[in-house]
BATI-776262 format. One line per 10 residues: their letters; for each residue x, y, z of C-alpha. Coordinates in steps of 0.5 Angstrom, whole numbers. Example, Ala and Ser with C-alpha at 12.3 -4.5 7.8 and 13.67 -1.06 7.14 Angstrom:
# BATI-776262
AS = 25:-9:16 ~ 27:-2:14 $
***
This chain:
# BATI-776262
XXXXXXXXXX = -419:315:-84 ~ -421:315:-78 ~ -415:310:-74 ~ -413:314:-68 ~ -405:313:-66 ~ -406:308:-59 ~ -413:307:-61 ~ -415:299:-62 ~ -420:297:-68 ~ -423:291:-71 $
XXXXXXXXXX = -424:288:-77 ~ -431:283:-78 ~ -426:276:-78 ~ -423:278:-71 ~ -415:281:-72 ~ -414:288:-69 ~ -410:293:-72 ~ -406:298:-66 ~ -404:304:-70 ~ -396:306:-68 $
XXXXXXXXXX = -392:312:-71 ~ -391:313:-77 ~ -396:308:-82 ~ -393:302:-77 ~ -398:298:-74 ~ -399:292:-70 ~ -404:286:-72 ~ -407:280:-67 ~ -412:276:-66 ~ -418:278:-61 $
XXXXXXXXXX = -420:275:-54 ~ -427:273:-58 ~ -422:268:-63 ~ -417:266:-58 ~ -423:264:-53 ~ -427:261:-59 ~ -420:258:-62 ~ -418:254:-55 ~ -411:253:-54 ~ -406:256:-59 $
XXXXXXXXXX = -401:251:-62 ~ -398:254:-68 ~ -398:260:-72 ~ -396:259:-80 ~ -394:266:-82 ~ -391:269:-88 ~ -384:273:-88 ~ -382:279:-86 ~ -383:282:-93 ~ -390:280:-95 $
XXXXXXXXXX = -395:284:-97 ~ -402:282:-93 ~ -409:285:-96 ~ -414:287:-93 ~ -420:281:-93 ~ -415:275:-96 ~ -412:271:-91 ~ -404:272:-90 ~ -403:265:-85 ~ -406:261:-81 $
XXXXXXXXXX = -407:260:-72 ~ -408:252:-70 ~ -411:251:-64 ~ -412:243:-61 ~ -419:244:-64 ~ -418:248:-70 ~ -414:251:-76 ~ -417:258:-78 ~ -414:262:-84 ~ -412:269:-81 $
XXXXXXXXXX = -416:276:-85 ~ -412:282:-85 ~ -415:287:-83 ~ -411:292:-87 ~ -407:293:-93 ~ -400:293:-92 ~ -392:289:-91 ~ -390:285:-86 ~ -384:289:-82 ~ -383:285:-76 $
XXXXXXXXXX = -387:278:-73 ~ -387:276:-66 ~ -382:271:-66 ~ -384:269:-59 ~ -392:267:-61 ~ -386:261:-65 ~ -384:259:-58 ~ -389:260:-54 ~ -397:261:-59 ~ -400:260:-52 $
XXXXXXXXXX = -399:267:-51 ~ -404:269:-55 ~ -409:265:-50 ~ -406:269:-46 ~ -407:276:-47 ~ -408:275:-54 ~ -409:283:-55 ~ -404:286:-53 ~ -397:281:-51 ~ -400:275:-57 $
XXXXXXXXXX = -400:281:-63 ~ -398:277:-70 ~ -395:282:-74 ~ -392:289:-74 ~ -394:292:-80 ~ -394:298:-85 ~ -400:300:-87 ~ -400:303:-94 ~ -402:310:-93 ~ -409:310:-98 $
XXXXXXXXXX = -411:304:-93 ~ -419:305:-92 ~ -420:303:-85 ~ -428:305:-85 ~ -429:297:-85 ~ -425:297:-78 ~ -430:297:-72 ~ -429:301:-64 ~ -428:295:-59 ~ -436:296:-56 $
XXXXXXXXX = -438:295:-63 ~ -434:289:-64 ~ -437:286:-57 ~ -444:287:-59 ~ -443:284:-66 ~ -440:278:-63 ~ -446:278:-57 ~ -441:279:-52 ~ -445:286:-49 $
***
């Protein structure tokens, strides 16, 4: 396992996952979705509660453009939403990596992460670098 507490890695279908304490983590979307996804309008979440699987999708984020499915990045249970994205989705446009995180998750402790990219590799696979 090689996350890193305070340590922000990707997964190929553009969320984020930020190792917290204690198996916690925060998920998102990256600046490279939000930028392609154009202005956010509405996110379709599950409960707090559900259970997310890594490569399914757990919800949807509609843009003016677009509807997209959001691929967990990790296995785990939703433990918190961030009820501001309800209110105000643009936060992601905003700061989509940090401020616009989705979920607070538990990760389930066997979580293979070897398919979670460090951020340079993640921007030379969306040919930013």
């Amino acid at each position: 396992n090689k996350m890193n507490k305070n340590e922000q890695l990707y997964h190929h279908e553009h969320l984020w996952v930020l190792m917290l304490d204690n198996n916690e983590a925060l998920i998102g979307v990256s600046d490279f979705a939000q930028q392609n996804l154009g202005e956010i309008m509405f996110l379709d979440l599950p409960n707090v509660g559900s259970k997310i699987v890594k490569g399914e999708s757990f919800g949807t984020i509609e843009s003016a453009k677009v509807v997209s499915e959001l691929i967990a990045p990790v296995n785990g249970e939703i433990l918190e939403l961030n009820d501001k994205l309800q209110e105000e989705p643009w936060i992601i446009n905003e700061d989509a990596e940090k401020k616009g995180w989705i979920a607070k998750i538990n990760m389930s402790i066997s979580d293979d992460t070897d398919d979670l990219i460090l951020r340079d590799e993640y921007l030379k696979l969306v040919g930013i670098t």
